[in-house]
LOFIDO-877501 format. One line per 10 residues: number of its first residue (from 1); their letters; for each residue x negated, y negated, z of C-alpha. Coordinates in nm, 2 decimals. Layout:
<nodes>
NUM = a = X Y Z  ...
</nodes>
This chain:
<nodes>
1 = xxxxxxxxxx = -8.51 -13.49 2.20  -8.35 -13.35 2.51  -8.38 -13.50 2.86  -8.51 -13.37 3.15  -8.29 -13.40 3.46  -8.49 -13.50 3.75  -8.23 -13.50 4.06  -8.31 -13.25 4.31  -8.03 -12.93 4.33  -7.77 -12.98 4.60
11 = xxxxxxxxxx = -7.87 -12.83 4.91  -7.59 -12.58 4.98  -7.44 -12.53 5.30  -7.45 -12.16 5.46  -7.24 -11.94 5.32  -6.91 -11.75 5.51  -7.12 -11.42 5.48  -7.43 -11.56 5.64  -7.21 -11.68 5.91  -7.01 -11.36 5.95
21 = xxxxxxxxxx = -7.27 -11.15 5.98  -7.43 -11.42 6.20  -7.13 -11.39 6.45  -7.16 -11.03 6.39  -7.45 -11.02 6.54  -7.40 -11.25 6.83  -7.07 -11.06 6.94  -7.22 -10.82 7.12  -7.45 -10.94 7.35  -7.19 -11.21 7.42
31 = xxxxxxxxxx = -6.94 -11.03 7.52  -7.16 -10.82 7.75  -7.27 -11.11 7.94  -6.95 -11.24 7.96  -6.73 -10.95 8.03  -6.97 -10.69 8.18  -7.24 -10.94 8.40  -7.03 -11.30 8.46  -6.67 -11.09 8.47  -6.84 -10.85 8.72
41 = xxxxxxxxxx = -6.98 -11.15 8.91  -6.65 -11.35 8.91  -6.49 -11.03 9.08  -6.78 -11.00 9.33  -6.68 -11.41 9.38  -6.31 -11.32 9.43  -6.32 -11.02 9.58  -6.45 -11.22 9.90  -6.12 -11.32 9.98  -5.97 -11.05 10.03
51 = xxxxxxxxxx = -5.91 -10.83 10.34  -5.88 -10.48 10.44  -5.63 -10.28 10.58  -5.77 -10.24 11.00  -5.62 -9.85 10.98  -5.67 -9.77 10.65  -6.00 -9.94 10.57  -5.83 -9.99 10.16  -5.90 -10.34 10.04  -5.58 -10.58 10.05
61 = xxxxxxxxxx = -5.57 -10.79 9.76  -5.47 -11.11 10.02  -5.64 -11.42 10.00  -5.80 -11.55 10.32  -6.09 -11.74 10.39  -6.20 -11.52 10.72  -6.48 -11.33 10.54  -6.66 -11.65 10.43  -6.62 -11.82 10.78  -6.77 -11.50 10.93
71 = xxxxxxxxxx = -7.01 -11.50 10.77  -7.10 -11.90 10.81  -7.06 -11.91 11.21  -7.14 -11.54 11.32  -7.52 -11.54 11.46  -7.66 -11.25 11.35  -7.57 -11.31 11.02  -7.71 -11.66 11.04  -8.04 -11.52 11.17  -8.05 -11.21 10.93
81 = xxxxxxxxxx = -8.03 -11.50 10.66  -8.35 -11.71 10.82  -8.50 -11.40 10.85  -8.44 -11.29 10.48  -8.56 -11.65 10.36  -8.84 -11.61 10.53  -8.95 -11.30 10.44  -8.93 -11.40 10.07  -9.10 -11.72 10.07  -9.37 -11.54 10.25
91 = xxxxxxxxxx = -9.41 -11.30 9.98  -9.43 -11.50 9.74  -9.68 -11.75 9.88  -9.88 -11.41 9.97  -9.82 -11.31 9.57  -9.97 -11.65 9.48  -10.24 -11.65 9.69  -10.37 -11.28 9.57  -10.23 -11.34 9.23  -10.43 -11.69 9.12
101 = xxxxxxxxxx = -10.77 -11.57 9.16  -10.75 -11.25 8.99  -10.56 -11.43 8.71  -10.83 -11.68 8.65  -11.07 -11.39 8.68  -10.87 -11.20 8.42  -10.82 -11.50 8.19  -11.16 -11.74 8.19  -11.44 -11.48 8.33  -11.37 -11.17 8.24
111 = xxxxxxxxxx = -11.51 -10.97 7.91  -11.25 -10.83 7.69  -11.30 -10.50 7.77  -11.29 -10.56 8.12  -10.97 -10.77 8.08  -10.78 -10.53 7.90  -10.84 -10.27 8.19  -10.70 -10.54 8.45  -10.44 -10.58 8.26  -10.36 -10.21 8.23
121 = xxxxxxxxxx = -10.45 -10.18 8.62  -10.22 -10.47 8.68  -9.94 -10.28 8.49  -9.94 -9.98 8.55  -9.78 -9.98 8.89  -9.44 -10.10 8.73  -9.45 -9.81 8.55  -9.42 -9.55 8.85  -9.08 -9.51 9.03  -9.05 -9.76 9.33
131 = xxxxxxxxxx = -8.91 -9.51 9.57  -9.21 -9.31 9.48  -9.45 -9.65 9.59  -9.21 -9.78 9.87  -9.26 -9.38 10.07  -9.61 -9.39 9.98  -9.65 -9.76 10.19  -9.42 -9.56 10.46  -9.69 -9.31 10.46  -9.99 -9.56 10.47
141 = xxxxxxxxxx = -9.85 -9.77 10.75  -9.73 -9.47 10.94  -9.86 -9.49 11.33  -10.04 -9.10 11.22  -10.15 -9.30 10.84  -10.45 -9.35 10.69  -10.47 -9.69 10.77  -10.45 -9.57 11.11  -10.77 -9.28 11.07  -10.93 -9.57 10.85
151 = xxxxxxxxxx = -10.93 -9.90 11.07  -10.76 -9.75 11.39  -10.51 -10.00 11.42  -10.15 -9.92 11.18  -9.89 -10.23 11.21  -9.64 -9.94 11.20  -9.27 -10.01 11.12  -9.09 -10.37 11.07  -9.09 -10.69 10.92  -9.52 -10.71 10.84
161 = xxxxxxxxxx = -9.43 -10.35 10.69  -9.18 -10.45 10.52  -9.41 -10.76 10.38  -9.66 -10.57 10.28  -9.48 -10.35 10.08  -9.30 -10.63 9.93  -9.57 -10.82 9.85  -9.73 -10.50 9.67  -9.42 -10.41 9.48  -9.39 -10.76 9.32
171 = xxxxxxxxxx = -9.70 -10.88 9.28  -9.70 -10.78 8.91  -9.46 -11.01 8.80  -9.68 -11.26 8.97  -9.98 -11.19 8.82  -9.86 -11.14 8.48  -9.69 -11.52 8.43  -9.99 -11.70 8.62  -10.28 -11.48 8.41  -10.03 -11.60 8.05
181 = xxxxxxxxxx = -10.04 -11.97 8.21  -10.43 -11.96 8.27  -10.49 -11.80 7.92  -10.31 -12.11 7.76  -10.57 -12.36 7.92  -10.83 -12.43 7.63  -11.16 -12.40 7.71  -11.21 -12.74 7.58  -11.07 -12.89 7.87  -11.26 -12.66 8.10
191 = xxxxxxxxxx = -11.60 -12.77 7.93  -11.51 -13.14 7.91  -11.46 -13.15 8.27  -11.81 -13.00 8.33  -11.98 -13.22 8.09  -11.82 -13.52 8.26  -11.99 -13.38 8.61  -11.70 -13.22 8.75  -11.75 -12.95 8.97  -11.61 -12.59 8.95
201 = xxxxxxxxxx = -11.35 -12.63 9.28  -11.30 -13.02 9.11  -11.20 -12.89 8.73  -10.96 -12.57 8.89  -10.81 -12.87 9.13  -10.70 -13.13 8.85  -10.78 -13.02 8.53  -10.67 -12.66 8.59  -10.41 -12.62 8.86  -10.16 -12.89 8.72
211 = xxxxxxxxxx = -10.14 -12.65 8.39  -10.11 -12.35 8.58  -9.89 -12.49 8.83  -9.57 -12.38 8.57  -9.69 -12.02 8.56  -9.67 -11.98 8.95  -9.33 -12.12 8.96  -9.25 -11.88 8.71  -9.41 -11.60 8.89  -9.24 -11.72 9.28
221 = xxxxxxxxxx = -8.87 -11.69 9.08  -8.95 -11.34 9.03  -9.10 -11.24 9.41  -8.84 -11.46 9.58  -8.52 -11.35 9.41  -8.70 -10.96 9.43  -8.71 -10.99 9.80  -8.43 -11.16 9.89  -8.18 -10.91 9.73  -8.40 -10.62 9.83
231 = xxxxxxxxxx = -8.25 -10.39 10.08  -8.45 -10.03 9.97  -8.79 -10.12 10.11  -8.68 -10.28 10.46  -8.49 -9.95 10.54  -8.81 -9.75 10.47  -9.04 -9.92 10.60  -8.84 -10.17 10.82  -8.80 -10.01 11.11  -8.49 -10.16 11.34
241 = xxxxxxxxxx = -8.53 -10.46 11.13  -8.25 -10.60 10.92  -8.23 -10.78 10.62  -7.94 -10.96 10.42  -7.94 -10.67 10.16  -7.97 -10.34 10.39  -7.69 -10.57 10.60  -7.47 -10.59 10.24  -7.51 -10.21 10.19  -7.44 -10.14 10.52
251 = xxxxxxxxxx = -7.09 -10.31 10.51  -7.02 -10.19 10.15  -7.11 -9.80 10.23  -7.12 -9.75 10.61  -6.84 -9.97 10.74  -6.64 -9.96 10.40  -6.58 -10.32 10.40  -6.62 -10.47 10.05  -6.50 -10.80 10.11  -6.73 -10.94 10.36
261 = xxxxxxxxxx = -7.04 -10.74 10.15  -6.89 -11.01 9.87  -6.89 -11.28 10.13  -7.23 -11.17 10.27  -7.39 -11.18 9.90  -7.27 -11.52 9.82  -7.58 -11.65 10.03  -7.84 -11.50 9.83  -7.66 -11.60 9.56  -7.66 -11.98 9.69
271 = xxxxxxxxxx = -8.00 -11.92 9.79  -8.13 -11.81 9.43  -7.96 -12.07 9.27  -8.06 -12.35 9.48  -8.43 -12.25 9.41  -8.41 -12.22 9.07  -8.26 -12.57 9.05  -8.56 -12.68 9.27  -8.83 -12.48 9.01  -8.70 -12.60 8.74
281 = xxxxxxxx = -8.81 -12.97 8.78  -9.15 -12.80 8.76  -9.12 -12.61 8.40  -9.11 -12.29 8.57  -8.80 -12.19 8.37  -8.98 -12.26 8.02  -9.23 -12.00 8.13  -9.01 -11.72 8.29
</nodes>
């Protein structure tokens, strides 16, 4: 009579094909981040210590630390840099604040039908050029505007210009991560809290706003690192104001000084990294 064998095959480890065409595959993108984004961000890094030539304006490739110390004790690049923190925090918070309830609408009340055409409204705007969106604010909050036929008062050009457009150009990517956060919330939890005697402002305080609270973390990475590097929309609609961007193009093209553009851009940098070390304590960086 022959036996059966009853041991379980040997598992068999990947083979080298599987794991060349593996690395095949991961080459590419690899190397672009590395050599085309970080390499062009290390040079950006280094190129802050260099010079120019006073006569010639070229870039001398000597190391010296004056650019960075500029930049850290000169005034008006210290309150350019409040002023372009500022700015950005406010948009977001403005971005949250129109954001959530349309989000819950969008998510918990809505029909499907009706969803889908929020959704669609909420979209399309991203997919129209922003030059095309940032003159057509320039327009609206001209002194002669319709906002000035409509309500008689226009804020005209600056910083509350300069907001507003902001806060309409990136209040998308707002939307969009707080509507996916209040979509996950089951309904379960929703209808628990009511049974249990909760009230509607009591169940969107505890039950709902700790979930969601991810999402608008998500959402504020977005509209804050958006505005911060933003220089198009502040020298449309801006006025005589100046932001850290418009200030780094204005070295880089008008007074053809490329280091202390590089020094000037490592505070935004700084600035984007220190918040998403503070966001991600909060999950935000699991829902990006």
């Amino acid at each position: 009579m022959t036996s059966v064998s009853t041991e379980a095959p040997p598992v068999r480890a990947p083979g080298l094909g599987r794991r060349l065409r593996l690395s095949l595959l991961l080459i590419p993108p690899l190397a672009w981040l590395g050599v085309a984004y970080l390499g062009s961000l290390a040079v950006l890094m280094v190129s802050a210590f260099w010079t120019t030539n006073s006569f010639t304006g070229a870039v001398v490739h000597t190391v010296t630390g004056d650019n960075l110390t500029r930049v850290l004790t000169d005034e008006l690049f210290r309150a350019v840099t409040i002023r372009t923190v500022g700015v950005a925090l406010l948009v977001t918070v403005l971005c949250a604040v129109l954001a959530v309830p349309l989000a819950l609408y969008m998510a918990k009340v809505a029909s499907a039908r009706m969803r889908l055409a929020l959704v669609v409204a909420v979209t399309t705007p991203l997919w129209a050029s922003y030059l095309v969106k940032a003159y057509a604010w320039r327009v609206m909050l001209s002194p002669e505007g319709p906002l000035q036929w409509a309500t008689g008062h226009s804020p005209g050009y600056g910083l509350i210009a300069t907001t507003i457009t902001l806060t309409y150009l990136w209040l998308p990517y707002m939307i969009i991560p707080v509507f996916a956060a209040f979509d996950r919330v089951p309904n379960s939890l929703v209808d628990a809290s009511a049974d249990l005697g909760a009230s509607d402002f009591s169940t969107l305080r505890m039950v709902m706003a700790p979930l969601v609270f991810p999402g608008i973390a998500a959402g504020s990475i977005f509209t804050f690192s958006l505005s911060l590097g933003d220089y198009i929309a502040v020298t449309i609609v801006g006025g005589k104001s100046q932001l850290l961007g418009n200030v780094i193009y204005g070295q880089l093209v008008t007074a053809n000084n490329q280091p202390l553009a590089a020094a000037l851009s490592v505070i935004p940098l700084v600035a984007i990294i220190a918040y998403l070390l503070a966001m991600r304590r909060t999950g935000a960086l699991e829902n990006v």
